[in-house]
PQR file of N, CA, C, O and H, with PARSE charges and radii, in Angstrom:
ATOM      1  N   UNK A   1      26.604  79.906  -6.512 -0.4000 1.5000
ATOM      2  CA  UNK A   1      26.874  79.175  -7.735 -0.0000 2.0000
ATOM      3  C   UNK A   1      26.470  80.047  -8.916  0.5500 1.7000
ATOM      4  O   UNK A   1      25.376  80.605  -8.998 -0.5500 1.4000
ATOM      5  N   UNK A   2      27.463  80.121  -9.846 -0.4000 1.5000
ATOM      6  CA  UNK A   2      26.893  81.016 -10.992 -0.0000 2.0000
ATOM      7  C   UNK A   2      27.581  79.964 -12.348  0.5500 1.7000
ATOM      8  O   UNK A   2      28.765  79.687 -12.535 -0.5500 1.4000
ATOM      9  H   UNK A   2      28.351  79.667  -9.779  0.4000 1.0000
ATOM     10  N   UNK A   3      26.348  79.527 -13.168 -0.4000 1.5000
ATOM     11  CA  UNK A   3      26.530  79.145 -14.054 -0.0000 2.0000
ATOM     12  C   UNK A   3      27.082  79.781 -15.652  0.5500 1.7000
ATOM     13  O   UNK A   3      26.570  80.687 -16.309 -0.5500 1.4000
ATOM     14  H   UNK A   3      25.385  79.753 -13.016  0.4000 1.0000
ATOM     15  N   UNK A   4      28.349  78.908 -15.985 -0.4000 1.5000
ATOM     16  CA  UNK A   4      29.364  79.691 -17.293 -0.0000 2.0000
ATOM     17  C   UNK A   4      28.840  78.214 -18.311  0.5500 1.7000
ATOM     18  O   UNK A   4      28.764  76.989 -18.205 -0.5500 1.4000
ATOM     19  H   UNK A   4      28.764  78.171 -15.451  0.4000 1.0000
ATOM     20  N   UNK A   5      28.525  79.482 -19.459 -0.4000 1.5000
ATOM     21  CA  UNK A   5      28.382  78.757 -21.179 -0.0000 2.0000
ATOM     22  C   UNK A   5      29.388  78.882 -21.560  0.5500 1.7000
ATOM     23  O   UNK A   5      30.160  79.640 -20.971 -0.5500 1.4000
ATOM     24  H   UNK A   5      28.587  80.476 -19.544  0.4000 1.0000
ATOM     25  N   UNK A   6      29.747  78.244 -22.606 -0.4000 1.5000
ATOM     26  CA  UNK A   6      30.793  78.667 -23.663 -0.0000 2.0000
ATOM     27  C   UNK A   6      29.729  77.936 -24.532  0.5500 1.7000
ATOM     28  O   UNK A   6      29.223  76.821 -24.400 -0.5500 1.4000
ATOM     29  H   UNK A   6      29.120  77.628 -23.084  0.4000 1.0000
ATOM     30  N   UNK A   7      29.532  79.002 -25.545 -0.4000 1.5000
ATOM     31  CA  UNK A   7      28.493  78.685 -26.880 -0.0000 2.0000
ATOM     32  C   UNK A   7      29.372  78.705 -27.714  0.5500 1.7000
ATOM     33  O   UNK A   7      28.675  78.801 -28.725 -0.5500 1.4000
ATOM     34  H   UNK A   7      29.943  79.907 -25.652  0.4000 1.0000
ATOM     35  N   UNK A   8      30.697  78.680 -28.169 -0.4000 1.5000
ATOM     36  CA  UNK A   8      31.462  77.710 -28.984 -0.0000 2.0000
ATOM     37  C   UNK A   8      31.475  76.421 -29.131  0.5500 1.7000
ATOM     38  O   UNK A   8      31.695  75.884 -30.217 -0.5500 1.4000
ATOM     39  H   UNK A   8      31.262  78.602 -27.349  0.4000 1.0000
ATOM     40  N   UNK A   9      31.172  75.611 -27.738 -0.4000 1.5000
ATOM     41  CA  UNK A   9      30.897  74.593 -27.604 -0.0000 2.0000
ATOM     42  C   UNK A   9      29.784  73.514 -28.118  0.5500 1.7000
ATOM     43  O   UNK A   9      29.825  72.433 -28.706 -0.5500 1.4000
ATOM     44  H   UNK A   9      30.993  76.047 -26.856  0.4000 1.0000
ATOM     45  N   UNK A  10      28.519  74.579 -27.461 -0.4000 1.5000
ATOM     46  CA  UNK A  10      27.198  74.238 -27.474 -0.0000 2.0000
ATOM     47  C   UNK A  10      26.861  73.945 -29.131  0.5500 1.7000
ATOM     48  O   UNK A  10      27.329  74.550 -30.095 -0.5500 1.4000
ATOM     49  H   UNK A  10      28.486  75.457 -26.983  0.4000 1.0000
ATOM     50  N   UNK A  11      25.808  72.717 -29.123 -0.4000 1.5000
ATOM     51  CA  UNK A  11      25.360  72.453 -30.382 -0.0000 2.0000
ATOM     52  C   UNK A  11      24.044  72.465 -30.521  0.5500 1.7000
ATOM     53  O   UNK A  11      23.406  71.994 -31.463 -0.5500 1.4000
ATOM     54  H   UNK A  11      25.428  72.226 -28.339  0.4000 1.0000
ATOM     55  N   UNK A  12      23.421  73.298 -29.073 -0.4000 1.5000
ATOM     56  CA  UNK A  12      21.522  72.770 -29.285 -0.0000 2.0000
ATOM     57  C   UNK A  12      21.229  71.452 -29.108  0.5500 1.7000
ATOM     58  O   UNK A  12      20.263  71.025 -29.740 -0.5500 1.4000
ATOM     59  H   UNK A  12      23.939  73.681 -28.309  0.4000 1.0000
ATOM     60  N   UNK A  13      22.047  70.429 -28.143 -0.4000 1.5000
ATOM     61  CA  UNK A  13      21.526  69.538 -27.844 -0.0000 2.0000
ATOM     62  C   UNK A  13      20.214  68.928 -27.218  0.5500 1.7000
ATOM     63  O   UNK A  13      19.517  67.952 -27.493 -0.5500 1.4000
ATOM     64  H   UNK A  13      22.832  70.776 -27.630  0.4000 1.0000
ATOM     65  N   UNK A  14      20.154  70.409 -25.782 -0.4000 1.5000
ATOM     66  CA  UNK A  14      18.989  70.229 -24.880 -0.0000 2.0000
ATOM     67  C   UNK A  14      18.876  69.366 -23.683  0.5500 1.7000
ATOM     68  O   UNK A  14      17.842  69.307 -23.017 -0.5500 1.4000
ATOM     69  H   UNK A  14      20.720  71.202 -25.558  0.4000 1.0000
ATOM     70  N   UNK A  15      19.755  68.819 -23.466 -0.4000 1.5000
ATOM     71  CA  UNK A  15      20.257  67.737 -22.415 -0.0000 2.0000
ATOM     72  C   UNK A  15      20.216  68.441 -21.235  0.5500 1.7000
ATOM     73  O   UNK A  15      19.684  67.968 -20.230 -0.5500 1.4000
ATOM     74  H   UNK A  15      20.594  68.867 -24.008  0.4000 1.0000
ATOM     75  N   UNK A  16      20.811  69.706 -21.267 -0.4000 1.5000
ATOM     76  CA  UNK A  16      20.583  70.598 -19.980 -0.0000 2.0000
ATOM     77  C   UNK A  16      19.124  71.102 -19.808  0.5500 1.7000
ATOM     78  O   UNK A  16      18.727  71.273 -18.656 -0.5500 1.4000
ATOM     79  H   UNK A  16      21.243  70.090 -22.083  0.4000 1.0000
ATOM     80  N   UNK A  17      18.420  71.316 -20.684 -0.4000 1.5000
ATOM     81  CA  UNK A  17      17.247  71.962 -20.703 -0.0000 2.0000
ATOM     82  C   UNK A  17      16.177  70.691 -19.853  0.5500 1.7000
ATOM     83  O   UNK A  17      15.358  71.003 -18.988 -0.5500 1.4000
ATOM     84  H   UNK A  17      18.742  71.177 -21.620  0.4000 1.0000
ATOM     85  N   UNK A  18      16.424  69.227 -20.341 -0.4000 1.5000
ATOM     86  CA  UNK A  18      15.793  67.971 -20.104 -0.0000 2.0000
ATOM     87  C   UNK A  18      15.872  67.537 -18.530  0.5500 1.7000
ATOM     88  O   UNK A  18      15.051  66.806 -17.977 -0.5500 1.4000
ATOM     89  H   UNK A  18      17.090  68.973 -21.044  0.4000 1.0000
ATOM     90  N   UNK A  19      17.387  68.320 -17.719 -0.4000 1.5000
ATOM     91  CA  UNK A  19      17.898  67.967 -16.914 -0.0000 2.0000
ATOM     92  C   UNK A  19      17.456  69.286 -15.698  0.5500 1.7000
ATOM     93  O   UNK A  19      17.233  69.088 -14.504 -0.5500 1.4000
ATOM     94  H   UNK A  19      18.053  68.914 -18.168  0.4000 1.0000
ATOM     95  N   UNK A  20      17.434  70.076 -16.121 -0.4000 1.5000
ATOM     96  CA  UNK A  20      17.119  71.119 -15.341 -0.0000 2.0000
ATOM     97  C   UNK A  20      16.427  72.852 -16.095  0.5500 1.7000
ATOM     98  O   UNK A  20      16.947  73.959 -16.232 -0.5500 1.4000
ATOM     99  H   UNK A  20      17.615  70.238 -17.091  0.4000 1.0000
ATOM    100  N   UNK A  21      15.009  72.271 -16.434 -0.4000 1.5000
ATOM    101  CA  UNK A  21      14.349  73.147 -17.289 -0.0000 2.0000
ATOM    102  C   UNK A  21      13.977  74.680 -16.633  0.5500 1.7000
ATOM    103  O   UNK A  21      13.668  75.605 -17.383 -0.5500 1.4000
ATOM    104  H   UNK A  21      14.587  71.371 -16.324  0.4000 1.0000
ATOM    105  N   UNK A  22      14.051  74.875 -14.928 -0.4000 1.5000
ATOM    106  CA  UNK A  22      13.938  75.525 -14.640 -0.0000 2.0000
ATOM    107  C   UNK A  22      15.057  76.821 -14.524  0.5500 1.7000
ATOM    108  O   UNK A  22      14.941  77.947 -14.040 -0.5500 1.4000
ATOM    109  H   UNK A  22      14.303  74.123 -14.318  0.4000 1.0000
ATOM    110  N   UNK A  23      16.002  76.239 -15.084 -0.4000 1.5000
ATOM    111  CA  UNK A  23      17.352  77.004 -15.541 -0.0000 2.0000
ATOM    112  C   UNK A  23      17.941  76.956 -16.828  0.5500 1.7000
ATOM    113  O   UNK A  23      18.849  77.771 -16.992 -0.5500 1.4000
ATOM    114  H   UNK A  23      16.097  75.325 -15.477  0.4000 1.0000
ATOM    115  N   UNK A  24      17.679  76.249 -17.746 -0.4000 1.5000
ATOM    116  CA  UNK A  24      18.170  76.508 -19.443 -0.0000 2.0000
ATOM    117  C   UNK A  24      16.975  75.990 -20.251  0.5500 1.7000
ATOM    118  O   UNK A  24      16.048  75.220 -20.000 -0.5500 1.4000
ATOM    119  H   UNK A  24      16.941  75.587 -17.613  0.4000 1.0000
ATOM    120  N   UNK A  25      17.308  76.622 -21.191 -0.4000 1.5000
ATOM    121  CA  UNK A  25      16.075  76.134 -22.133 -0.0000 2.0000
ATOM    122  C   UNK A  25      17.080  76.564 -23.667  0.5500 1.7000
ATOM    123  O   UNK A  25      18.026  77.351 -23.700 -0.5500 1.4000
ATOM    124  H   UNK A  25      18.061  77.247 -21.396  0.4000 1.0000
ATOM    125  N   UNK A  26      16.621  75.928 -24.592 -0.4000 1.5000
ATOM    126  CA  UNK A  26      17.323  75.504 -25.700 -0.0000 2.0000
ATOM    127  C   UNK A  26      16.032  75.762 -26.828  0.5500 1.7000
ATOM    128  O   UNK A  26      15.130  74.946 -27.014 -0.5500 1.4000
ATOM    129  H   UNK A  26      15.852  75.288 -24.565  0.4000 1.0000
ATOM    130  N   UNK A  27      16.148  76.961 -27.464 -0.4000 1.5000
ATOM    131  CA  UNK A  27      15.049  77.275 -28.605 -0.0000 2.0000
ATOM    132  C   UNK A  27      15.284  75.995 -29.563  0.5500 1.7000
ATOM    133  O   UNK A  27      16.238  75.224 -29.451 -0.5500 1.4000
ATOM    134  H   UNK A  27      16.881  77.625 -27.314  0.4000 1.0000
ATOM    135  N   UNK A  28      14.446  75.916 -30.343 -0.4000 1.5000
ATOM    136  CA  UNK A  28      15.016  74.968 -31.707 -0.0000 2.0000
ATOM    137  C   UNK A  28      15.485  75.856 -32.489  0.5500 1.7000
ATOM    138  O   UNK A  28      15.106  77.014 -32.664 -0.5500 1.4000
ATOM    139  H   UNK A  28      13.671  76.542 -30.433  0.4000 1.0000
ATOM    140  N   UNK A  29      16.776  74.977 -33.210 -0.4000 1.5000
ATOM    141  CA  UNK A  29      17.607  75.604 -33.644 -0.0000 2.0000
ATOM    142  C   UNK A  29      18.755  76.704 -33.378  0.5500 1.7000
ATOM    143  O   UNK A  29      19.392  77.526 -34.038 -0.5500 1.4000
ATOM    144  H   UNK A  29      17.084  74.036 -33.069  0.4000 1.0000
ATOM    145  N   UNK A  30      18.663  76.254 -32.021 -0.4000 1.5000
ATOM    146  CA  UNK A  30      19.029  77.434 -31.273 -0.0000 2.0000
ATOM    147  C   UNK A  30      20.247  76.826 -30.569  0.5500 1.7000
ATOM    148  O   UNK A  30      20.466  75.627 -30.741 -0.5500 1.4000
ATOM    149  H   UNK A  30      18.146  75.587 -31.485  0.4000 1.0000
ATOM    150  N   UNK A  31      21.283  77.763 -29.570 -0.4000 1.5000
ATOM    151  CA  UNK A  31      22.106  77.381 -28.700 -0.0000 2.0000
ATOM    152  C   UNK A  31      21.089  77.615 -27.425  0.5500 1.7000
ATOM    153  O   UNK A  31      19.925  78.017 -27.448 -0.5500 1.4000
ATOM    154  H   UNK A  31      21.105  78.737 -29.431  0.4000 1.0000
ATOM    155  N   UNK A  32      22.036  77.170 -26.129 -0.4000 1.5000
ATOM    156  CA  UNK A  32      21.210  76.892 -24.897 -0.0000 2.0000
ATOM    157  C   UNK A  32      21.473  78.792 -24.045  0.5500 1.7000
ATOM    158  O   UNK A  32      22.379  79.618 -24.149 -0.5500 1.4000
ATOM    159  H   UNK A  32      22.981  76.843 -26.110  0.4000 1.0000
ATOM    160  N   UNK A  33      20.402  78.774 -23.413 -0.4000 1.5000
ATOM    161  CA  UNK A  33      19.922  79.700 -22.775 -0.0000 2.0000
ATOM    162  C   UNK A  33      19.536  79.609 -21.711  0.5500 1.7000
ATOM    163  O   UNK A  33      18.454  79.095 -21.428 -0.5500 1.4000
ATOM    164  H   UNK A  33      19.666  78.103 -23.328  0.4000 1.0000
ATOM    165  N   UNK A  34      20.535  80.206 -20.694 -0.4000 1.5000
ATOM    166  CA  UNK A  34      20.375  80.606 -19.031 -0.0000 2.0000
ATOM    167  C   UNK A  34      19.635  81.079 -18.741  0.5500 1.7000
ATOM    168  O   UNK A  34      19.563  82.298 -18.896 -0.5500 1.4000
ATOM    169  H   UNK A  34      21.414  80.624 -20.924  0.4000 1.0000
ATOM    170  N   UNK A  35      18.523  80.244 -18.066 -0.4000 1.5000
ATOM    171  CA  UNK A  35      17.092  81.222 -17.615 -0.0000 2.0000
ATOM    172  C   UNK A  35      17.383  82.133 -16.587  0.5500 1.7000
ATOM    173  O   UNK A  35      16.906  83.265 -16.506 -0.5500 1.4000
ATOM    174  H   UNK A  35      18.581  79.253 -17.940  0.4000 1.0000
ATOM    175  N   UNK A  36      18.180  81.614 -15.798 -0.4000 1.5000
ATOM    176  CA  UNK A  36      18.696  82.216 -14.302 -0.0000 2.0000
ATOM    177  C   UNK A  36      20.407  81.301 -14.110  0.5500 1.7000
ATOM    178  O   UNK A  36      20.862  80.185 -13.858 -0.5500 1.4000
ATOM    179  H   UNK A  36      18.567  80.694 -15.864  0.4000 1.0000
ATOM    180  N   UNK A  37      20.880  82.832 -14.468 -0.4000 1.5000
ATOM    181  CA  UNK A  37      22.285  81.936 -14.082 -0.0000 2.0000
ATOM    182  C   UNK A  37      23.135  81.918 -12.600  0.5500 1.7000
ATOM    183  O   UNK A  37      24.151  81.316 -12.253 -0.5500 1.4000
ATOM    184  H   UNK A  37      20.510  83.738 -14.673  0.4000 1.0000
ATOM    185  N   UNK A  38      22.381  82.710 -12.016 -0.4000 1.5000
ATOM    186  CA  UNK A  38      22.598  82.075 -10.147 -0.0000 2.0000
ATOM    187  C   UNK A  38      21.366  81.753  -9.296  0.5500 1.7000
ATOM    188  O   UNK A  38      20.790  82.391  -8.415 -0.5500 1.4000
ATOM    189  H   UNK A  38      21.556  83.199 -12.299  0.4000 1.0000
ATOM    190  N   UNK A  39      21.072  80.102 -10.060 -0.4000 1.5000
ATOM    191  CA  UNK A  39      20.407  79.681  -9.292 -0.0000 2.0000
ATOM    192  C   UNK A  39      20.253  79.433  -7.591  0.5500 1.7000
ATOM    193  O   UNK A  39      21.212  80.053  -7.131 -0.5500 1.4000
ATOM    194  H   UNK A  39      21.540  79.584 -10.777  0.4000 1.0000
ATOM    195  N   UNK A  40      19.613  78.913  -6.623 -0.4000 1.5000
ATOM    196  CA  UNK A  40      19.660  78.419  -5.334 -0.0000 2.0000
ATOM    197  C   UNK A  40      20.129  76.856  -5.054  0.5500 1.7000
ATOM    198  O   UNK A  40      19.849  75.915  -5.796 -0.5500 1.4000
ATOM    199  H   UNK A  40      18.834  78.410  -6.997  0.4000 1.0000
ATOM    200  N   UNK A  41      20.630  76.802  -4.259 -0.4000 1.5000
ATOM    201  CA  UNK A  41      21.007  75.560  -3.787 -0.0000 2.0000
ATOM    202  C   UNK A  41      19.824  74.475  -4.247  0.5500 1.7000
ATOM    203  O   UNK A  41      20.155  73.298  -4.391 -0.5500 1.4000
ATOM    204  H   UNK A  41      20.858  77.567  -3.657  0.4000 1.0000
ATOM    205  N   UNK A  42      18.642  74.824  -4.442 -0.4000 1.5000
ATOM    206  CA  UNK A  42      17.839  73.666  -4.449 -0.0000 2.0000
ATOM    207  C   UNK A  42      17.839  73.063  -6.326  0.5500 1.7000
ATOM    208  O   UNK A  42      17.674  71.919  -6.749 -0.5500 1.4000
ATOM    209  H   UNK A  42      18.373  75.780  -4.325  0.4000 1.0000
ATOM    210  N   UNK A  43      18.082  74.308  -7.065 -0.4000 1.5000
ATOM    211  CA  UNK A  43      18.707  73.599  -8.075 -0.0000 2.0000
ATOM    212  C   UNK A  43      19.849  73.313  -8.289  0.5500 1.7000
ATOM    213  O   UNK A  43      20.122  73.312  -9.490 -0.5500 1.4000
ATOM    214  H   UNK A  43      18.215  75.238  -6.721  0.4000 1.0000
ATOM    215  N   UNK A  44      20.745  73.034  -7.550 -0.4000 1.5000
ATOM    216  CA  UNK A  44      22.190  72.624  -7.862 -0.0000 2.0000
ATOM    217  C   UNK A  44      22.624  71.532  -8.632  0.5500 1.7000
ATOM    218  O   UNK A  44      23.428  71.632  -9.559 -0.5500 1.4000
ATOM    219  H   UNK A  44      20.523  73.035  -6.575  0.4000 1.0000
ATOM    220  N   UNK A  45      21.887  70.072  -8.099 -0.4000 1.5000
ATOM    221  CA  UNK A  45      21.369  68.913  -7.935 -0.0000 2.0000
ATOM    222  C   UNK A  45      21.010  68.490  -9.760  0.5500 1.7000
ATOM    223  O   UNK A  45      21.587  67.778 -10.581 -0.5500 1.4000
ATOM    224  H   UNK A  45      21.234  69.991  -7.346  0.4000 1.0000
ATOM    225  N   UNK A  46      19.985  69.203  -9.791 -0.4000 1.5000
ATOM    226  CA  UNK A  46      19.859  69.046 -11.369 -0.0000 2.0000
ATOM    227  C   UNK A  46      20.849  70.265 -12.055  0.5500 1.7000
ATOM    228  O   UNK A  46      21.425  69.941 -13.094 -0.5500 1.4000
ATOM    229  H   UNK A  46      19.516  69.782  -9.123  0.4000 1.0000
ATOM    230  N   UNK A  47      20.985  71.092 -11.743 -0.4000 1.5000
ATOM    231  CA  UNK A  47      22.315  71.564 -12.762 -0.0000 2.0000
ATOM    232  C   UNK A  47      23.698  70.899 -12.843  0.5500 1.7000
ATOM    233  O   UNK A  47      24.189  70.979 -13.970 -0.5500 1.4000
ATOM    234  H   UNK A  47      20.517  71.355 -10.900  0.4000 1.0000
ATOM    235  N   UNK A  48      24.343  70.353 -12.057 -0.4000 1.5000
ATOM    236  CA  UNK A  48      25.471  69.864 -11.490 -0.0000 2.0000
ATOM    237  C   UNK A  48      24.792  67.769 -13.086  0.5500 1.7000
ATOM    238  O   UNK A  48      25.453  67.153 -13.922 -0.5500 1.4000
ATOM    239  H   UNK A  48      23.945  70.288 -11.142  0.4000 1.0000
ATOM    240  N   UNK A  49      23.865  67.673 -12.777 -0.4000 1.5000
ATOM    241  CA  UNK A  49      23.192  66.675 -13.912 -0.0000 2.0000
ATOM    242  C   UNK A  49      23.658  67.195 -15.174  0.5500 1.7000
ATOM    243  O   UNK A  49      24.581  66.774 -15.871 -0.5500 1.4000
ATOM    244  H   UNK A  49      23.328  68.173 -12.098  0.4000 1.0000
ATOM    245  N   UNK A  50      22.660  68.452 -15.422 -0.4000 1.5000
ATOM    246  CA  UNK A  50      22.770  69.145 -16.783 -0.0000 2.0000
ATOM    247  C   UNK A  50      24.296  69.186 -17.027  0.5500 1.7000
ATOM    248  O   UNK A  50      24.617  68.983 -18.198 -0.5500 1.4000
ATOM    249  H   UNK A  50      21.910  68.794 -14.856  0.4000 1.0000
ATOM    250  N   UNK A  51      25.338  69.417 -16.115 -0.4000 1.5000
ATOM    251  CA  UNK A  51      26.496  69.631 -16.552 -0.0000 2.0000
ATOM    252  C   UNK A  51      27.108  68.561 -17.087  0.5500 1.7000
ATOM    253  O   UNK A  51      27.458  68.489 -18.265 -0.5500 1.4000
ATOM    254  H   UNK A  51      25.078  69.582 -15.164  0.4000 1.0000
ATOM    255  N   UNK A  52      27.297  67.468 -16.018 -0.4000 1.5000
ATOM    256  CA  UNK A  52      27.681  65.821 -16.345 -0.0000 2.0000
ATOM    257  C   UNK A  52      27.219  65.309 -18.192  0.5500 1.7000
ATOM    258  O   UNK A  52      27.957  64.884 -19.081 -0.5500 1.4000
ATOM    259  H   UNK A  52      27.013  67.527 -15.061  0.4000 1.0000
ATOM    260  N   UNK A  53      25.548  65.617 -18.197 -0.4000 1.5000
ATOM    261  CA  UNK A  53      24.980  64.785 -18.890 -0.0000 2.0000
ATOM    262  C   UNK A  53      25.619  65.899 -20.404  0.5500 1.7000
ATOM    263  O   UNK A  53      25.083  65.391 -21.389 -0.5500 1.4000
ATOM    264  H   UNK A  53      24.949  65.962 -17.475  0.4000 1.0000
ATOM    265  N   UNK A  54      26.121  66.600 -20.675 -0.4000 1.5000
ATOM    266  CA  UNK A  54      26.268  67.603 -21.734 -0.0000 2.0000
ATOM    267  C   UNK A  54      27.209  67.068 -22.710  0.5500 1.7000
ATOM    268  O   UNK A  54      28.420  67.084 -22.488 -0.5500 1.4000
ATOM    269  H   UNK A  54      26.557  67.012 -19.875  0.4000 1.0000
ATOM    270  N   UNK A  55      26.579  66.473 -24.052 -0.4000 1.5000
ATOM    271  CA  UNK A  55      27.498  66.123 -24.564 -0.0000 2.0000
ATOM    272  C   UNK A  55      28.751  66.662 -25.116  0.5500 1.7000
ATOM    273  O   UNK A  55      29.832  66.089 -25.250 -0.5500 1.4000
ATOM    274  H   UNK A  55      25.595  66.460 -24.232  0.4000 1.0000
ATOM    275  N   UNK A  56      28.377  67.991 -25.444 -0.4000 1.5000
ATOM    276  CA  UNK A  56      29.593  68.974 -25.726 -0.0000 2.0000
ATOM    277  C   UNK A  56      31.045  69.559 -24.312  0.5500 1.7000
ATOM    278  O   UNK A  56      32.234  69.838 -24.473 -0.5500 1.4000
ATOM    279  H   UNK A  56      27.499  68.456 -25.336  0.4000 1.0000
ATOM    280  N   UNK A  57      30.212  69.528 -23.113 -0.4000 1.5000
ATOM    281  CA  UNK A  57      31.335  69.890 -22.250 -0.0000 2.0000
ATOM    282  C   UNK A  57      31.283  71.153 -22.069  0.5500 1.7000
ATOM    283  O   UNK A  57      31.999  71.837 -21.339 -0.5500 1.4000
ATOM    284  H   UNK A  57      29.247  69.301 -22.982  0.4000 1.0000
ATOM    285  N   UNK A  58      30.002  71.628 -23.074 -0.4000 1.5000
ATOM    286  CA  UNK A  58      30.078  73.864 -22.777 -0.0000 2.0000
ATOM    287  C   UNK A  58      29.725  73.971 -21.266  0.5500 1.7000
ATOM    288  O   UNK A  58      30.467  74.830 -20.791 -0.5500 1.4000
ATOM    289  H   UNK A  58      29.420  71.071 -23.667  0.4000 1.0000
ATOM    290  N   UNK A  59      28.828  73.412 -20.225 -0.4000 1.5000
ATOM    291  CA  UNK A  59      28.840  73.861 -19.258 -0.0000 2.0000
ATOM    292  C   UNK A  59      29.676  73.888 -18.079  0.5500 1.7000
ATOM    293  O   UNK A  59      30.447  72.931 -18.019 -0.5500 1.4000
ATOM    294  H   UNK A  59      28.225  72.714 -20.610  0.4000 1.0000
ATOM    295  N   UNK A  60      29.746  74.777 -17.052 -0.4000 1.5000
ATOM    296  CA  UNK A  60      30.179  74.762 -15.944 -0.0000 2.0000
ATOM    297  C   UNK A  60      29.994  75.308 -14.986  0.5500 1.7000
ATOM    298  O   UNK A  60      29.214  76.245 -15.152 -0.5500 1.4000
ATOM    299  H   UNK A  60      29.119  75.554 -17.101  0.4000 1.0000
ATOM    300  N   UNK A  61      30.563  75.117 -13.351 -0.4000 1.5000
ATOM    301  CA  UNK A  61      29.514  76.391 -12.918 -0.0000 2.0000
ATOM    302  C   UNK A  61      30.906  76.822 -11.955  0.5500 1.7000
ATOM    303  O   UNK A  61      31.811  76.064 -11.604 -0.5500 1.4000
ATOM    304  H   UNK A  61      31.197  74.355 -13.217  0.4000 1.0000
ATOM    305  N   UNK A  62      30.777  78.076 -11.701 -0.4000 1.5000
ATOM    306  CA  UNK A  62      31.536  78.992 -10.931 -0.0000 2.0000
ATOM    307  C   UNK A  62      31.079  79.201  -9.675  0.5500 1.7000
ATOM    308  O   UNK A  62      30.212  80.051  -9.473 -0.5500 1.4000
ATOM    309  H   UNK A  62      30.042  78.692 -11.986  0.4000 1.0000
ATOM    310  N   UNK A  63      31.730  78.273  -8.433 -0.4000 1.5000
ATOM    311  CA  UNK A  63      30.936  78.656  -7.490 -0.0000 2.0000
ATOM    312  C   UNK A  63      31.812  80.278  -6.699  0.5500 1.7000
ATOM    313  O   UNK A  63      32.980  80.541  -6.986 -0.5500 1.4000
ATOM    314  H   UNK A  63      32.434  77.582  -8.598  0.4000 1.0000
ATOM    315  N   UNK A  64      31.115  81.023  -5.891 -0.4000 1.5000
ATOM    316  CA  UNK A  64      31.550  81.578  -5.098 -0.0000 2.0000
ATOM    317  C   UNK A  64      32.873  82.157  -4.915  0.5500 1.7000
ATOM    318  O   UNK A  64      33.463  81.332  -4.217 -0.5500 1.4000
ATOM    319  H   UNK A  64      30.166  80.810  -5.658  0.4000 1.0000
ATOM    320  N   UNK A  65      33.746  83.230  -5.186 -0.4000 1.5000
ATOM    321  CA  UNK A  65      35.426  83.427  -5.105 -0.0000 2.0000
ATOM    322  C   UNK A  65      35.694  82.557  -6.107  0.5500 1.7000
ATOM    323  O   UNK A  65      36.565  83.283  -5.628 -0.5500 1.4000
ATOM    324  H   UNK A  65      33.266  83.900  -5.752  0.4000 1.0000
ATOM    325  N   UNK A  66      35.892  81.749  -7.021 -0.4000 1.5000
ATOM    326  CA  UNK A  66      36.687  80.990  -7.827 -0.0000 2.0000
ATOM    327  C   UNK A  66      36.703  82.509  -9.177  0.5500 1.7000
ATOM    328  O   UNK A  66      35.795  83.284  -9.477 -0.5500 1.4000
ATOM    329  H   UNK A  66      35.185  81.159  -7.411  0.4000 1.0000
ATOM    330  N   UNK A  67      37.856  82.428  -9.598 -0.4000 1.5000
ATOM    331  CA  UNK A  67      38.075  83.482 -10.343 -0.0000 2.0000
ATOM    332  C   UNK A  67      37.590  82.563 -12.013  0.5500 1.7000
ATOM    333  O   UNK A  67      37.514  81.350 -12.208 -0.5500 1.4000
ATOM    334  H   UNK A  67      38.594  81.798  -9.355  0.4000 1.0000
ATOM    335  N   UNK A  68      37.396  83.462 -12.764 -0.4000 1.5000
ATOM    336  CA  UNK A  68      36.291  83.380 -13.704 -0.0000 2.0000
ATOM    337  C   UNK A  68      37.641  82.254 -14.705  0.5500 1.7000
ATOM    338  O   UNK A  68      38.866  82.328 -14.614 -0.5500 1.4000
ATOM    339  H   UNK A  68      37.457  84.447 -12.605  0.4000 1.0000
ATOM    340  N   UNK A  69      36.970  81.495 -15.408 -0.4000 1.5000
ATOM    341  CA  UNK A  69      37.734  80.358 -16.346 -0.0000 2.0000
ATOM    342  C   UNK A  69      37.496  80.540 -17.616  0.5500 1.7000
ATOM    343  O   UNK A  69      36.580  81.344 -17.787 -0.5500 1.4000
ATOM    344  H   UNK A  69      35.975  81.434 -15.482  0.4000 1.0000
ATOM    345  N   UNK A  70      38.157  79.926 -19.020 -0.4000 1.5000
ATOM    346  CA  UNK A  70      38.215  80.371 -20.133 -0.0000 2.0000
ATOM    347  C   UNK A  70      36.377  79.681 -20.966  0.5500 1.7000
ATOM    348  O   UNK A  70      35.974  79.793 -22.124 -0.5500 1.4000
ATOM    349  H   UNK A  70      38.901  79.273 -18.881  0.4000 1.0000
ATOM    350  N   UNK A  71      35.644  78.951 -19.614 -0.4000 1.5000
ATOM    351  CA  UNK A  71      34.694  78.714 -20.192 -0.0000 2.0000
ATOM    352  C   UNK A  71      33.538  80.486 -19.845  0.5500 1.7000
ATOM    353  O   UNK A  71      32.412  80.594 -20.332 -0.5500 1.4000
ATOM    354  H   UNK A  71      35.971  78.860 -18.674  0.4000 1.0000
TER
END
């Protein structure tokens, strides 16, 4: 699994950061930031959250062979 931003999107909400802190974190004032963008299966669970819960829609994740998307 490899997690894709599109920071066009992103507004510094933090919803991902709230949802799975051990993989984004969101400075203030800031856009969001991939701590580790190929996490392990054991964070999937809360990233796959962070993604749902995002009010903007910037996240997504690329698993494995899927060829890369306009996010």
């Amino acid at each position: 699994m490899r997690i894709v931003v599109d920071l066009d999107l992103c507004q510094g909400h933090g919803v991902c950061q709230d949802e799975a802190p051990a993989v984004f974190t969101v400075p203030k004032r800031g856009l969001v930031e991939i701590v580790d963008a190929t996490p392990g299966d054991a964070e999937r669970a809360a990233v796959e959250a962070a993604i749902r819960y995002c009010p903007t829609q910037a996240l997504s994740i690329a698993d494995s062979g899927e060829s890369e998307g306009t996010r």
